[in-house]
N, C-alpha and C positions, 0 to 999 in steps of 0.2 A: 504494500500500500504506500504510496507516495506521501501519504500525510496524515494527519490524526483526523476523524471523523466524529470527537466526540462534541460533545454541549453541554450544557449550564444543566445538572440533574434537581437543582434547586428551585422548586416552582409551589404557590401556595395552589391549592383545590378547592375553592371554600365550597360550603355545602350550607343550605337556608333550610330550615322547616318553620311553617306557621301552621297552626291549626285552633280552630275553632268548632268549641265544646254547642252543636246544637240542642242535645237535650241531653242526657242518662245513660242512653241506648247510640247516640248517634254524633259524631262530629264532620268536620268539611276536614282537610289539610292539602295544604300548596307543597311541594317540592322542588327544590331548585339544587341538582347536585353535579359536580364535575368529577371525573374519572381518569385517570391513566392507568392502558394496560401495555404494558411491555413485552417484547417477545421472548420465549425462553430458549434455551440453548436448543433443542432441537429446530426452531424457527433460523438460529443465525449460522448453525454450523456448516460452515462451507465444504464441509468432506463429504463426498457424496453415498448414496446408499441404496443397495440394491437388496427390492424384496422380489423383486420381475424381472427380467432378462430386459422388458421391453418397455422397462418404467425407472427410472434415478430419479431420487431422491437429492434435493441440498435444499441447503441454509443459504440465506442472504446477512451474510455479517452488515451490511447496509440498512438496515430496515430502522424503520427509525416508531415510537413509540405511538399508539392509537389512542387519541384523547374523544371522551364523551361528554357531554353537557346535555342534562336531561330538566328537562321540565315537565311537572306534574300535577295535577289536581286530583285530588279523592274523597270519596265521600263512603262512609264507615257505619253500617250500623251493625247492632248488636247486640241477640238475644241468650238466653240461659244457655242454652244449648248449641248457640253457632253462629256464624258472621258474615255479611257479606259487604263485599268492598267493589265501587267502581271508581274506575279512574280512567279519566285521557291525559296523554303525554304528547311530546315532542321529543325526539335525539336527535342529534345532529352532531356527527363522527367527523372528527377529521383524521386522515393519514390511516384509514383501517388497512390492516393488512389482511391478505387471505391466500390460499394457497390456487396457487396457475398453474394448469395444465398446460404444457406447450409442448410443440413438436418441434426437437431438432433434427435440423436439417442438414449438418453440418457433413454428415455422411449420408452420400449421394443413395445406397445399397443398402441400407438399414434405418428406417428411422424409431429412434428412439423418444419416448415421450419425456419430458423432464417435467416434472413438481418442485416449485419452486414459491417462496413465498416472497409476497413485492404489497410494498403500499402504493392505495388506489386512490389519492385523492380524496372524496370525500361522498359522505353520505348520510341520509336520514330517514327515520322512522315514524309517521304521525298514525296514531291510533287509538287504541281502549281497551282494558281488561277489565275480566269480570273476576271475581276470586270467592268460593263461598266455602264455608264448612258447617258441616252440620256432626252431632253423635245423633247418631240414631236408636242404639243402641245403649245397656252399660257396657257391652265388653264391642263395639261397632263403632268406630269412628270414618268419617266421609269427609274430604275436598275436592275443588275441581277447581280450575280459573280455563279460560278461552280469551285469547289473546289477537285481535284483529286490528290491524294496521297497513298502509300501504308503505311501502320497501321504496325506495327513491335512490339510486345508484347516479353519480355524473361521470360524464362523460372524461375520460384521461388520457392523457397519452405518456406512455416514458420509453424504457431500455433495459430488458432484462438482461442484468450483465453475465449470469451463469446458464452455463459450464464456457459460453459466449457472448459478446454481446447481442442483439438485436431487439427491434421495434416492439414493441407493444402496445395494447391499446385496445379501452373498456369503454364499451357503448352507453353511453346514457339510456337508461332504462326506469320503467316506474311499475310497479305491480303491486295488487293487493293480496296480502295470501292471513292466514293465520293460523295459530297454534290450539294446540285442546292438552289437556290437562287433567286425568284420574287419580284418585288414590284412594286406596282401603284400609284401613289400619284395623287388626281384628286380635282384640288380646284373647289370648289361648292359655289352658293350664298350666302353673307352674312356671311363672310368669313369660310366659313364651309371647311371642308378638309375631304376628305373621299382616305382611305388605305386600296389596298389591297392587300393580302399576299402568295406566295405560297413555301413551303418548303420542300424538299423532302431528307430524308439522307437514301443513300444505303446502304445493308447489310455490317456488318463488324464483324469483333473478337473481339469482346466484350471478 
């Protein structure tokens, strides 16, 4: 590397919450929180890795860290037995990283795919979740939440520099998709706890 690549890792995040007490059973709350997520050594390691003859694996030691700032509204009630919560939000990502598929080319007689992971510029999230739990039971406990939002990708251009350089470049894109959300919690003898799960996420632009 011709030169240091590093930055200022000193940055404050501040994080707001307000809420207001409607009655006993119910309040409103705003959130205003900021995020970084950083990538981890298997994201930057540049030594490459084969699980497929016709797929390599690397790191981008370039990548640089994935900031969120989310905003939030909710509204919270809540009886003896269970709770239900709705909120809409906004995100708005800068620099996310995610993992590219690309095809090198560089041999004319094999092409191999490479997985590589590169930040995209920028993106956001506006939507709503539902979140409820109920017991139903004494030994029966229930949640769920459903999570619907439209996905907002922009448009980038860069240069993925591994295992070579060359051109890249993510379409602006917008789509709606959402997520669902089960769980069962079911205590058994002897204090035993048995969970069970169901998870379902709808297509989206990847």
């Amino acid at each position: 590397y011709p030169g240091s690549d590093s930055y200022d890792y000193f940055k404050v995040y501040p994080n707001f919450r307000f809420s207001y007490t409607l009655s006993d059973s119910s309040k409103l709350a705003l959130y205003i929180t900021n995020r970084v997520d950083r990538p981890g050594e298997a994201e930057l390691r540049i030594f490459p890795k084969y699980d497929d003859p016709e797929l390599l694996k690397v790191g981008n030691p370039y990548l640089r860290p994935q900031f969120t700032r989310n905003v939030e509204l909710a509204w919270e009630q809540l009886w003896d037995t269970g709770s239900l919560i709705f909120s809409v939000y906004q995100r708005y990502i800068t620099d996310p990283f995610i993992r590219v598929f690309d095809i090198d080319y560089s041999n004319p007689e094999y092409n191999i795919v490479n997985r590589i992971y590169q930040n995209v510029g920028s993106a956001s999230n506006e939507g709503f979740e539902i979140i409820a739990a109920q017991d139903l039971t004494d030994y029966w406990s229930f949640s769920g939440s459903i999570n619907w939002f439209e996905n907002e990708v922009d448009r980038y251009e860069t240069t993925l520099l591994f295992p070579a350089p060359r051109p890249f470049f993510v379409n602006q894109s917008s789509a709606d998709t959402w997520n669902l959300n089960l769980n069962n919690q079911i205590n058994l003898p002897y204090e035993i706890r048995m969970q069970l799960s169901f998870t379902y996420y709808a297509e989206r632009n990847f």
